[in-house]
TIPA-961340 format. One line per 5 residues: number of its first residue (from 1); for each residue x, y, z of C-alpha. Coordinates in Angstrom, 1 decimal, padded with zeros to 4 digits, always signed. Layout:
! TIPA-961340
NUM	X:Y:Z ~ ...
END
This chain:
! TIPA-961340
1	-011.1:+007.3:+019.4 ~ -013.2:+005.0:+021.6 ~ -012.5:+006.1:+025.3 ~ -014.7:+003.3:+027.2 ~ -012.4:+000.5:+026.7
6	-010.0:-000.6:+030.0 ~ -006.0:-000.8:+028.9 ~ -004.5:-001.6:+025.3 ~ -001.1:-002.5:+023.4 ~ -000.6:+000.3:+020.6
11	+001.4:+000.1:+017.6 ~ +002.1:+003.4:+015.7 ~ +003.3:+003.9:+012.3 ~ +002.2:+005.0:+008.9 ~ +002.5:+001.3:+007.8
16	+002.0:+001.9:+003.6 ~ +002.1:-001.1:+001.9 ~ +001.8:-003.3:+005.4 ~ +004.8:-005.3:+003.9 ~ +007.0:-008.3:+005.5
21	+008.8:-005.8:+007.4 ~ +005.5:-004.4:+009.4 ~ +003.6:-007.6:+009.4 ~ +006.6:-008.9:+011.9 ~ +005.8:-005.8:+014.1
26	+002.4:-006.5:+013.9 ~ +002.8:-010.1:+015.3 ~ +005.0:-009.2:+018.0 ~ +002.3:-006.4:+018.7 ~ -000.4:-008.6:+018.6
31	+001.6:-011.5:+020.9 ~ +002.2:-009.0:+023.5 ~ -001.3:-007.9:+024.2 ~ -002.7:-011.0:+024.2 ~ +000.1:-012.0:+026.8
36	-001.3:-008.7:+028.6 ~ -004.6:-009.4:+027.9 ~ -005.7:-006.5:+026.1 ~ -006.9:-005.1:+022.7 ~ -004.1:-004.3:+020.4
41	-004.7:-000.8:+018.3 ~ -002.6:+000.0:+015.3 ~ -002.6:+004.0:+015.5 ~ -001.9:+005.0:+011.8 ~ -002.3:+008.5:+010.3
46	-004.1:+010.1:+007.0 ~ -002.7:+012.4:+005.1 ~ +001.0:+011.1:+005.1 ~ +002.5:+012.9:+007.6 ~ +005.2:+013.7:+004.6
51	+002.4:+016.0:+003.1 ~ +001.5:+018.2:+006.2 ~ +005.0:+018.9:+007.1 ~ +006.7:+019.5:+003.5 ~ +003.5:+019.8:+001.1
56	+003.9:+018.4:-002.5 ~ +005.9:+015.7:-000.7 ~ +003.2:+012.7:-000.6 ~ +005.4:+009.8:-001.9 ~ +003.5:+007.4:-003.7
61	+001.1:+005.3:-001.9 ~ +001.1:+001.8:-002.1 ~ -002.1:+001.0:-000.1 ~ -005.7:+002.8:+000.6 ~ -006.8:+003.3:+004.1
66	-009.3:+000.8:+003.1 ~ -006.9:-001.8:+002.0 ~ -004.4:-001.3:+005.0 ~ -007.1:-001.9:+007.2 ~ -008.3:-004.9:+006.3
71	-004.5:-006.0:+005.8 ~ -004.1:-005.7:+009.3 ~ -007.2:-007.3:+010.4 ~ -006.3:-010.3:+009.0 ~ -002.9:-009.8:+011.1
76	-004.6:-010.0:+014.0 ~ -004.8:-006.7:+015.0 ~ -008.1:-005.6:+017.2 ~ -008.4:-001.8:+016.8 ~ -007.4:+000.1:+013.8
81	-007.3:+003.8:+014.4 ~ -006.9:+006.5:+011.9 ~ -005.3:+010.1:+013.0 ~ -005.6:+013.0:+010.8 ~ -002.7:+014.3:+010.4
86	-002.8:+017.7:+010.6 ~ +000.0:+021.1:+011.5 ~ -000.9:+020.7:+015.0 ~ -000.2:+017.4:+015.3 ~ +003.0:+017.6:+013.6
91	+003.7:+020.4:+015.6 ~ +002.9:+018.7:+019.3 ~ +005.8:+017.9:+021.6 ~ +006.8:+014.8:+021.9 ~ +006.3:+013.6:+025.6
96	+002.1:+015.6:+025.0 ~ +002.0:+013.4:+022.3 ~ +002.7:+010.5:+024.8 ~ +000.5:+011.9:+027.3 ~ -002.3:+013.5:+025.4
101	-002.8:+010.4:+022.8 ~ -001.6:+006.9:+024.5 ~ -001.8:+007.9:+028.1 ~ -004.9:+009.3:+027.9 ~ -007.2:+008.4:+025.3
106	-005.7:+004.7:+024.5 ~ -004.5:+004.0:+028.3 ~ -001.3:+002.7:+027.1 ~ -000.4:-000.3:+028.7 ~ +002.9:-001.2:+026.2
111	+003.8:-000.1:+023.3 ~ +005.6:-001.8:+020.2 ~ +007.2:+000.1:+017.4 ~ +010.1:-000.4:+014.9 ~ +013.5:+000.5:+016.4
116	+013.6:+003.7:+014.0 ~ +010.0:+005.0:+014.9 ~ +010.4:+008.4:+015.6 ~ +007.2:+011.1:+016.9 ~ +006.2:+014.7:+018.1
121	+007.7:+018.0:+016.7 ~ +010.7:+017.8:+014.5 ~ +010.6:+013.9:+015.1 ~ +012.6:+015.0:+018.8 ~ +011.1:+011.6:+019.7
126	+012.5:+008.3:+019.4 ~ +012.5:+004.9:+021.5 ~ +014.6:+005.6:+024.3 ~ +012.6:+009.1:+025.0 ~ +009.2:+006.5:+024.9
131	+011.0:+004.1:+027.3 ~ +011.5:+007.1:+029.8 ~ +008.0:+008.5:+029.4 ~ +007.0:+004.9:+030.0 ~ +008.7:+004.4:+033.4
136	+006.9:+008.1:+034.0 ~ +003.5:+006.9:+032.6 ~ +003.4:+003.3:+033.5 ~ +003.5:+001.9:+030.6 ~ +006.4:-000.1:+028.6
141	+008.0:+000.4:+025.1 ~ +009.5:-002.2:+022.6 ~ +011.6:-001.6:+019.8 ~ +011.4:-004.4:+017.3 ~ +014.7:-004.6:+014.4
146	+013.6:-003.9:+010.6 ~ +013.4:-007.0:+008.4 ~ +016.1:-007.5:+005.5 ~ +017.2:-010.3:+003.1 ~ +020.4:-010.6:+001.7
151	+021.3:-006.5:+001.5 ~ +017.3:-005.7:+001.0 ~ +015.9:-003.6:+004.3 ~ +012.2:-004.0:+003.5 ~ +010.6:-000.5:+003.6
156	+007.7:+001.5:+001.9 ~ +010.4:+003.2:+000.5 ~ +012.3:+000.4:-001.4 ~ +009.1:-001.1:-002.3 ~ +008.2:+002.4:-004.0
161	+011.3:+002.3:-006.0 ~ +010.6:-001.2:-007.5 ~ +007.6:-000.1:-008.5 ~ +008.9:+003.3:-010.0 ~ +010.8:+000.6:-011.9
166	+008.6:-001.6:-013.0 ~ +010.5:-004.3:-010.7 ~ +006.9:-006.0:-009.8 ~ +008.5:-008.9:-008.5 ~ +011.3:-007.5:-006.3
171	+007.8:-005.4:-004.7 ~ +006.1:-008.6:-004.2 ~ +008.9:-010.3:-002.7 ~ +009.0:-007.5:-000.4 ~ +005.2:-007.1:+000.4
176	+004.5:-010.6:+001.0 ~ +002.0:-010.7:-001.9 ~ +001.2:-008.7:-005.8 ~ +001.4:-004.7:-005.3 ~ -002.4:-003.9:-005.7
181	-003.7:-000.7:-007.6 ~ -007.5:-000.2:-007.0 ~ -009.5:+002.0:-009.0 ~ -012.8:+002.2:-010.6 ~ -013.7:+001.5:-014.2
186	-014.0:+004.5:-016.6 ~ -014.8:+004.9:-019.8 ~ -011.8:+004.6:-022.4 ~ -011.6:+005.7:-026.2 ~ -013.2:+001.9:-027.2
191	-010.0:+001.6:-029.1 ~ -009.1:-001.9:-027.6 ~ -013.4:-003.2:-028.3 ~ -012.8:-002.5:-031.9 ~ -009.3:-004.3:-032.3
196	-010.7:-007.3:-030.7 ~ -009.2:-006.5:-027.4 ~ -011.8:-005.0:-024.9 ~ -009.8:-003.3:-021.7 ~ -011.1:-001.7:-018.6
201	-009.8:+001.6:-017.9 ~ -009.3:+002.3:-014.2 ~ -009.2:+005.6:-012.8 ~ -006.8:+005.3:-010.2 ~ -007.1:+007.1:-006.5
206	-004.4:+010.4:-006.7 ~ -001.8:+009.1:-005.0 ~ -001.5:+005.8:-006.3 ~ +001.7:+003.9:-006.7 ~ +001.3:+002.9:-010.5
211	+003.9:+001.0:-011.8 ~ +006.5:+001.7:-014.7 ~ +005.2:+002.2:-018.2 ~ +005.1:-001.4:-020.1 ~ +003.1:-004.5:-019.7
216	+002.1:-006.6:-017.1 ~ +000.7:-010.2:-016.2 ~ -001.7:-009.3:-013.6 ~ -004.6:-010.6:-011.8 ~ -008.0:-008.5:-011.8
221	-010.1:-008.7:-008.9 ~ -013.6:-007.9:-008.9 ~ -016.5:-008.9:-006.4 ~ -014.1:-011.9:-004.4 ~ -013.3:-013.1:-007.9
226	-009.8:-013.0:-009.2 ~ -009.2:-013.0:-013.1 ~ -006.3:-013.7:-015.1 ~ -005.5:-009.9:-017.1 ~ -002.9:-008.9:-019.4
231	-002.4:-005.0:-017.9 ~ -001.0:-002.0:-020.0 ~ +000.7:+001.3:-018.1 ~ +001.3:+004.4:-020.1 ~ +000.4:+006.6:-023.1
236	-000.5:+004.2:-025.8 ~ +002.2:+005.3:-028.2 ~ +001.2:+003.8:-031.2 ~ -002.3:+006.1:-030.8 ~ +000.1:+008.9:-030.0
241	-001.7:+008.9:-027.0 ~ -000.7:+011.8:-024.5 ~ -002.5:+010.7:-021.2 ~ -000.9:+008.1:-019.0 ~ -003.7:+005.3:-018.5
246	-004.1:+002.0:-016.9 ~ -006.2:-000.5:-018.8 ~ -006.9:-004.3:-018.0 ~ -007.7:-006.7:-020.7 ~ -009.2:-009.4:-019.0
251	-008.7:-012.7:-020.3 ~ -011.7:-015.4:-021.4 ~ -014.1:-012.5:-020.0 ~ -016.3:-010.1:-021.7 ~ -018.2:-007.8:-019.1
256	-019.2:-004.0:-018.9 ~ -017.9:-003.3:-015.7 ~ -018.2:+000.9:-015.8 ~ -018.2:+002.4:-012.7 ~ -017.4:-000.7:-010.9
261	-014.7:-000.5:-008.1 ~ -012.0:-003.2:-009.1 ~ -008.2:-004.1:-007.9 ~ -005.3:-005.2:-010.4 ~ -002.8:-007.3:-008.7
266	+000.9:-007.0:-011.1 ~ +002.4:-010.1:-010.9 ~ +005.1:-010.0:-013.8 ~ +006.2:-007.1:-015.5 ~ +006.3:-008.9:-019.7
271	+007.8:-005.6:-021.9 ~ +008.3:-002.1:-021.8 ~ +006.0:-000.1:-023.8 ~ +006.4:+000.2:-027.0 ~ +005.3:+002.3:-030.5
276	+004.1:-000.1:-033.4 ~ +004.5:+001.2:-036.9 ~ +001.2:-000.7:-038.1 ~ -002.3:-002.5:-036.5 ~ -000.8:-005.7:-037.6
281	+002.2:-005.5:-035.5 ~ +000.5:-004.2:-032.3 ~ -002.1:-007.2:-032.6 ~ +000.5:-009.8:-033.1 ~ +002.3:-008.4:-030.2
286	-001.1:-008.2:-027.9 ~ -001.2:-012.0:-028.9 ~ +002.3:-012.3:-027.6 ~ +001.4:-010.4:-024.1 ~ -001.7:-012.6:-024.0
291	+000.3:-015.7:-024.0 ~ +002.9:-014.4:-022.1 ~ +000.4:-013.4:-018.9 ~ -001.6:-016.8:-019.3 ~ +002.3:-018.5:-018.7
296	+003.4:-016.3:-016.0 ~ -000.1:-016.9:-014.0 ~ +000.7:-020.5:-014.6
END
């Protein structure tokens, strides 16, 4: 972490998905230090702090490090600053977490968080224990309330779930925008080339929040451009396929894009998947999905 810079705001938080819920944080993060005059820093950490402490544990991630970052950059945040996450960090006591990281190394001069942020060895810390290590420090500490509509609390966590479930719009309405699955394009079995119906197969990073089996309206971003794409999740049934894939046929486009590094935004979920008894039938109904997407892209 730079050490040359005067004082800073700092936000902390994993910050997945940088949804509705985190991009209010962010603001009021971002107002402050520019009332203070100083950079804001959003101190996030890699591996999923999940991982370290219970391993096997990584819940599904719904943005790369990558993709968060420039997320918050367009909020309006200055620094971005990655911890590794490691058993020594999750094992640091609270208030030396306060000193060691924000006092010392960011020179802390406020500090905004969600009002359920909690930090340092078995999470022992929460806001109140920052507000008094403030008034030891110097330094102040906000607690800013989640977001909700209607019942909904937008978190990482109920935005996980609608994807679990296919519920792509429920996760947009959430995130503030499509969920996004990046990948790069592999090669597939050509099956799709010879029935007419070319698809890129992504190969998606390991911890990737890939939606429910079925099919999708989606938009494929390559390069700054954005292209309409009828999406299939799952194991290609009517092949008696066994390995879960994500392919992309992209609409009124015929490219080799192999090894390319490409983003599928899922707009609409159209149908679940489904096993075809003949060619015929799975090509009338890829007709049907292409239709359907061009609709629900409008």
């Amino acid at each position: 972490m730079p050490g040359g810079w005067g004082r800073s705001l700092v936000t902390i938080g994993v910050f997945d998905g940088v949804h509705r819920g985190h991009a209010q944080l962010i603001g009021r993060a971002v107002h402050r230090a520019r009332e203070l005059s100083v950079p804001s820093v959003l101190m996030t950490f890699d591996p999923h702090p999940a991982e370290v402490v219970r391993p096997g544990s990584h819940p599904a991630q719904l943005t790369t490090l990558r993709r968060r970052a420039e997320l918050v950059e367009h909020l309006g945040i200055d620094v971005f600053c990655v911890l590794p996450f490691t058993v020594e960090l999750s094992r640091m006591p609270a208030d030396e977490f306060v000193h060691e990281l924000l006092v010392e190394r960011l020179h802390v001069a406020a500090v905004v968080v969600g009002e359920n942020f909690t930090f340092g060895h078995k999470a022992a810390g929460d806001i109140e224990l920052l507000r008094e290590l403030g008034t030891r420090f110097g330094f102040t500490a906000e607690g800013a309330g989640l977001v909700s509509q209607g019942d909904v609390t937008f978190s990482s966590t109920y935005i996980r779930s609608c994807i679990d479930a296919g519920d792509v719009t429920a996760a947009a309405a959430a995130l503030g925008r499509p969920h996004r699955v990046e990948g790069i394009v592999v090669r597939g079995d050509h099956r799709g080339r010879d029935l007419g119906y070319p698809t890129a197969n992504l190969s998606t990073p390991r911890y990737a929040a890939v939606p429910a089996d079925g099919v999708y309206a989606g938009r494929f971003v390559h390069r700054g451009r954005e292209l309409a794409a009828a999406v299939s999740v799952g194991t290609n049934p009517t092949f008696s396929g066994r390995e879960r894939r994500v392919e992309a046929y992209v609409l009124d486009v015929d490219e080799d894009l192999y090894g390319e590094q490409v983003a599928l935004d899922f707009v609409a979920r159209l149908r679940g998947m489904e096993r075809f008894d003949s060619i015929e039938q799975l090509l009338e109904q890829m007709e049907r999905d292409v239709l359907a997407t061009r609709e629900a892209l409008g």
